[in-house]
N, C-alpha and C positions, 0 to 999 in steps of 0.2 A: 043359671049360675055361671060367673064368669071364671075362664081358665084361670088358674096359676101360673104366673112364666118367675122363674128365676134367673137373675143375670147375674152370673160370675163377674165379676168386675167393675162393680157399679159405679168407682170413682175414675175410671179410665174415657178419655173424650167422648168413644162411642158408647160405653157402656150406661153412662150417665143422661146423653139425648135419649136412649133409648127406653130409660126408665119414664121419662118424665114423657115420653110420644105414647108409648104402649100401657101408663094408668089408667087411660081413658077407658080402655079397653077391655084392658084385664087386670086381673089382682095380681100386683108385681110388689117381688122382692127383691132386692140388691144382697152381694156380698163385697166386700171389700178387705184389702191387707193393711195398709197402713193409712193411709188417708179416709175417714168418713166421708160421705156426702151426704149432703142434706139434700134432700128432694119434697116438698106438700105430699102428704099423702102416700109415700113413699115408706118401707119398713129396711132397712140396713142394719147388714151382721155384718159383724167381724169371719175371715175364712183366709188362709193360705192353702192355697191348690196345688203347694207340693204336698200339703200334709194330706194323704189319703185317708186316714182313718176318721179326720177333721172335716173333708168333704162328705165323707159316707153319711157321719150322723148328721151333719147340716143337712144334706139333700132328704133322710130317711124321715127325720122332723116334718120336715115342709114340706114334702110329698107333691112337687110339684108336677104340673103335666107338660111342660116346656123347660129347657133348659139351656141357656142362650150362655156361652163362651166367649165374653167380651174382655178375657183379662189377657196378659201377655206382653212383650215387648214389642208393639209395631212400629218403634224407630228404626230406619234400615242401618243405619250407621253406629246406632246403638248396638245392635246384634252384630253387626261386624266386631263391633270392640267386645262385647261382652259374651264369646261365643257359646258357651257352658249357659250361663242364666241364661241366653235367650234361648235355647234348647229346652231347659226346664220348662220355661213359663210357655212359650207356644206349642211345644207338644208334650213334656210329662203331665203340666197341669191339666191337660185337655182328655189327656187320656183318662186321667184320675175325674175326671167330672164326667167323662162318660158313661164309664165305668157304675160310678152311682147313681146316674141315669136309667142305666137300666135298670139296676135293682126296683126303680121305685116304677117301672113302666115307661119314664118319662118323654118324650122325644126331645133328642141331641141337637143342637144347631151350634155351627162351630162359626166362625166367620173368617173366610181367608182373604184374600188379597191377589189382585193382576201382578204383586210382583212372584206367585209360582212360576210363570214364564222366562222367556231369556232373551228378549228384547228382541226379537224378529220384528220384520213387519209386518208378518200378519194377522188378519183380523182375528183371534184367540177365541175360539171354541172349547165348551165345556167336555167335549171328549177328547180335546187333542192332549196328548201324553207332554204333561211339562218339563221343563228341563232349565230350570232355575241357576241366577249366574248371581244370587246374594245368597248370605247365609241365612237372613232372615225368609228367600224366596223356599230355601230348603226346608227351614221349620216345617212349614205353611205347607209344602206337599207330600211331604213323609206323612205328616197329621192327614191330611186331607186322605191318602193312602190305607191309612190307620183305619179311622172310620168307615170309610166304603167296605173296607174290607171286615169287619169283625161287627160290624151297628146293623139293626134290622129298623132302626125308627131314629133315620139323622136325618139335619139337611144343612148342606154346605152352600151358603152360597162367599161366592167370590165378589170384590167389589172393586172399581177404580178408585181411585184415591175420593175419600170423603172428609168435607171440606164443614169452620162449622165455630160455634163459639162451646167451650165446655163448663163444665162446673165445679173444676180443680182447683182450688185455693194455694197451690205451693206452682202451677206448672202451665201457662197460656198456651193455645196450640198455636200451631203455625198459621190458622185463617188471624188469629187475635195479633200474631206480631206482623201478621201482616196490614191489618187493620190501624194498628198503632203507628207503622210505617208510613202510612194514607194519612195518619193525623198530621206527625211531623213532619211530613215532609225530608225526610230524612233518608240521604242516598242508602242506597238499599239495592242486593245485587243480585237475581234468581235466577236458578236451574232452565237453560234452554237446550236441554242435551235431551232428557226422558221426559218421553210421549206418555199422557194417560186421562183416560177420561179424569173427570172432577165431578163430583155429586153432594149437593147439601146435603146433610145426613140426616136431615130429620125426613128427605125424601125416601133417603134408603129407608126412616126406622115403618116410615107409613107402608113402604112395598112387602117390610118384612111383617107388618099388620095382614096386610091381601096374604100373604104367604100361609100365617099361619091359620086363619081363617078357613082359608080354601084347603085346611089340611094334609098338604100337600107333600110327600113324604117320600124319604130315600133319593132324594136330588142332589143333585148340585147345579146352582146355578149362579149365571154370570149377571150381576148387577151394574150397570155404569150407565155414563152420561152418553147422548147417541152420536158425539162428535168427541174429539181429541186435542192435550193442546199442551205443551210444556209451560211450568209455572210460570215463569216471565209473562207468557201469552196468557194465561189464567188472570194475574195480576192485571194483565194492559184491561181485559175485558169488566174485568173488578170493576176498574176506573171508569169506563165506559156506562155501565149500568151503575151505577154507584154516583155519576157523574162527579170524579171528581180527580186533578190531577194529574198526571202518572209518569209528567217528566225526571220525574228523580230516579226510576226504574233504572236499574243496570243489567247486563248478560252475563253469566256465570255457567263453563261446562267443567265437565272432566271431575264433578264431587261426585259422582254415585259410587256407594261402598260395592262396586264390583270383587269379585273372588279372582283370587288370584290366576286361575287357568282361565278364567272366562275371556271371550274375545271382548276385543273393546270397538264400538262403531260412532261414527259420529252422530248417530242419531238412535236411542232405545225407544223402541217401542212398546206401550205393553195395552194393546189395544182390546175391549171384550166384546164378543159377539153377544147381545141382549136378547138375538131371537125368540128364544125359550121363556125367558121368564114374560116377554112381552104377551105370545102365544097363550101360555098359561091364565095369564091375569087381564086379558085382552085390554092390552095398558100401553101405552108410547114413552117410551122411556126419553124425556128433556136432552134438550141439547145445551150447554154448559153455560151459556147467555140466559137461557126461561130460568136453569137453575139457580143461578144467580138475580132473577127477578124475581124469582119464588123467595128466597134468600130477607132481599130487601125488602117486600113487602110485609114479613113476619116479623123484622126488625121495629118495621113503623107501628107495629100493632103491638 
């Protein structure tokens, strides 16, 4: 009989591949706040995850065995501006879905992000003590914090930026306007300041298939691409496997929503050590070119 996984967030970029990678699988359910999505085969609720009492009886209904926290604000610039909502949504609503995780037995999966760090340059390990210079990076490790410390059945994994087409009818992601930019030709000017892996996401949602298969439990671990590269250099490579264009490309630094005490360097890095989960799932984590052929050949299909 196949698991139950619920995904908190199921019209958000990630949350929505990973409904439609992980049906195959298992019996998945979505929740979502204002926006529906439509997924084949797919069952969607309505749920706002500041309402605890709202999450209880959603989670206590569905009694699911997995419970995957795909909702929150992962725009960085967004949580700069909106510092209050991005606090709710990245870690009240997290707590509030763990929270009724328990109740039901369920195991917690939270999902965080390489920006918990603070742009050094080194290669970031799942037990080095982060020290976040956004406020969306603070969300991300106070939660992460949270968790480890009060859950007996979570699993955090952390991810470089995941790259990707969504299912959101009001909102493109950033791989989509960058794809529309590749149509038109149309100057177009990105981020050459921060360093980060790039990973298809439908590669994260298959590792997080291995993950939960192999029942692997009370971790945290680091998911990314096995090389590094700021958008610009993301984009030129696009062009490259993609075979198409990329002299319109422009350089752009000095936009990261940095925190006002944080130092500023001419180059951020938010690099992840993949050791572990490599280890674990005896698997080679892509370097940001395969993942982008992996990319394109599921486009063709």
């Amino acid at each position: 009989m196949k698991k139950t996984v619920l995904i908190i967030g199921a019209s958000s970029f990630v949350g929505s591949n990973l409904l439609d990678e992980l049906k195959s699988e298992f019996r998945v359910i979505g929740t979502y706040f204002k926006h529906p999505v439509s997924i084949p085969g797919v069952l969607c609720l309505p749920c706002d995850v500041l309402k605890k009492e709202m999450v209880s009886t959603v989670v206590s209904r569905l009694r699911p065995d997995v419970v995957i926290y795909a909702a929150g604000m992962s725009s960085l610039k967004e949580a700069s501006h909106h510092i209050k909502e991005a606090e709710s949504l990245n870690s009240v609503g997290a707590v509030n879905c763990l929270m009724a995780a328990e109740r039901v037995d369920a195991k917690f999966v939270y999902l965080s992000s390489a920006f918990v760090f603070g742009g050094g340059d080194a290669l970031n390990k799942e037990g080095d003590v982060p020290f976040p210079n956004t406020n969306y990076g603070n969300n991300l490790s106070s939660t992460e914090f949270y968790i480890q410390r009060s859950s007996l059945n979570y699993l955090i994994l952390r991810s470089s930026v995941l790259y990707g087409r969504g299912y959101s009818p009001v909102k493109e992601t950033w791989f989509e306007s960058l794809e529309k930019a590749f149509f038109e030709q149309k100057k177009v000017s990105l981020d050459d300041q921060v360093v980060t892996g790039f990973l298809d996401v439908r590669i994260f949602a298959r590792i997080l298939i291995l993950v939960l298969k192999a029942e692997i439990t009370n971790r945290l671990l680091n998911i990314s691409s096995r090389d590094y590269s700021t958008r610009f250099q993301f984009a030129k490579k696009y062009g490259e496997v993609f075979k198409k264009d990329s002299g319109f490309l422009g350089k752009v630094t000095g936009e990261f929503p940095l925190e006002k005490n944080a130092s500023t360097e001419e180059e951020l890095n938010f690099k992840l050590d993949t050791t572990n989960i490599e280890g674990l799932l005896g698997i080679a984590m892509p370097s940001i070119e395969e993942s982008l052929e992996s990319t394109l050949e599921r486009f063709k299909s």
